[in-house]
Each structure stands twice: as structure tokens, then as C-alpha cells.
C-alpha positions in Angstrom: -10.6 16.7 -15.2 -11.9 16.3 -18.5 -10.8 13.5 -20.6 -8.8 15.1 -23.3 -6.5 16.5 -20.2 -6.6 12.8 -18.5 -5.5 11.1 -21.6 -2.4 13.6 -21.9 -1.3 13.4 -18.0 -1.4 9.5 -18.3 0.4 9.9 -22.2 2.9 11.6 -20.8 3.6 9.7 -17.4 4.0 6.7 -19.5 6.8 8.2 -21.8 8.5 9.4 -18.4 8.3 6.0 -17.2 9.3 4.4 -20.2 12.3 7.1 -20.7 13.7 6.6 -17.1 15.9 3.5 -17.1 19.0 2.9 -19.5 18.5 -0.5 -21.9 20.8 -2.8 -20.1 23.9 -2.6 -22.4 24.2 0.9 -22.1 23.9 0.9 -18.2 27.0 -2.1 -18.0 29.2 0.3 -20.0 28.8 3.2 -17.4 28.1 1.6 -14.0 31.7 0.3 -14.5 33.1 3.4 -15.8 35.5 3.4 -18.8 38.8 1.6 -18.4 41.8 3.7 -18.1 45.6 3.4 -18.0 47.4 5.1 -15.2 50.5 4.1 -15.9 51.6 7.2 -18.2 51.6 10.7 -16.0 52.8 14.2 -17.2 53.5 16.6 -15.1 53.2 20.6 -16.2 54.1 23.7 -14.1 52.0 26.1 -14.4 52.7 29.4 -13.6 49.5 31.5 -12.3 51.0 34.8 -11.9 51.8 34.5 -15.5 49.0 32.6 -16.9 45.9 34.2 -19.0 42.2 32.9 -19.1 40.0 34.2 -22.1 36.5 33.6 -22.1 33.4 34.0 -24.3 29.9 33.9 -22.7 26.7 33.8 -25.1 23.0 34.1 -24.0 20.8 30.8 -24.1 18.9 32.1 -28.0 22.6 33.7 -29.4 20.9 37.4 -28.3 24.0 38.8 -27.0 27.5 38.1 -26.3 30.0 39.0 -23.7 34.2 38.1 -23.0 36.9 38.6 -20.6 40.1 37.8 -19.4 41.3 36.8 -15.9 
């Protein structure tokens, strides 16, 4: 390997490495989760015969389109 392509494998392994772990205040907020209250539930009935889903699809670049209903 020449030494151009051996400075850019070990570049970017160290930006990988360095990118991997959360800083420590941001992985205390999610490893506990967020705090919710439980104490308030609503109930809906839903009727599926009745009910309507539309939908809108686009390609990854905004090249096409497509929609539907189920």
C-alpha cells in the first residue's frame, strides 16, 4: 500500500473511532430513557372497516413520486 492510501485508511479509522461513543452527558439522558407520566390514558375506537390511509412515497433524489390509499 502506498503511503498516500495508508495515511487515509488510518485518517479515517481514527474519525470512526473517535465518532463511536456518545460524550458522557448525552449517553445519561438516553440510557435512562425520558421520563414519562402514565397516569393520563385516552382511549379511541377506531373503526377499520371505516378508516382511510393515504400515503405519499418519494424516491431517495425527489426523481419520482407515487400515492395510495388503503
Amino acid at each position: 500500500m502506498n503511503n498516500t492510501g495508508f495515511r487515509l485508511c488510518l485518517s479515517l479509522l481514527l474519525i470512526m473511532a473517535g465518532c463511536s461513543e456518545k460524550p458522557a452527558r448525552q449517553k445519561a439522558d438516553t440510557e435512562a430513557g425520558p421520563q414519562r407520566d402514565n397516569s393520563i390514558v385516552t382511549k379511541v375506537n377506531i373503526d377499520p372497516v371505516r378508516s382511510i390511509i393515504k400515503w405519499k412515497g418519494t424516491k431517495l433524489m425527489g426523481t419520482g413520486k407515487h400515492e395510495g390509499t388503503l
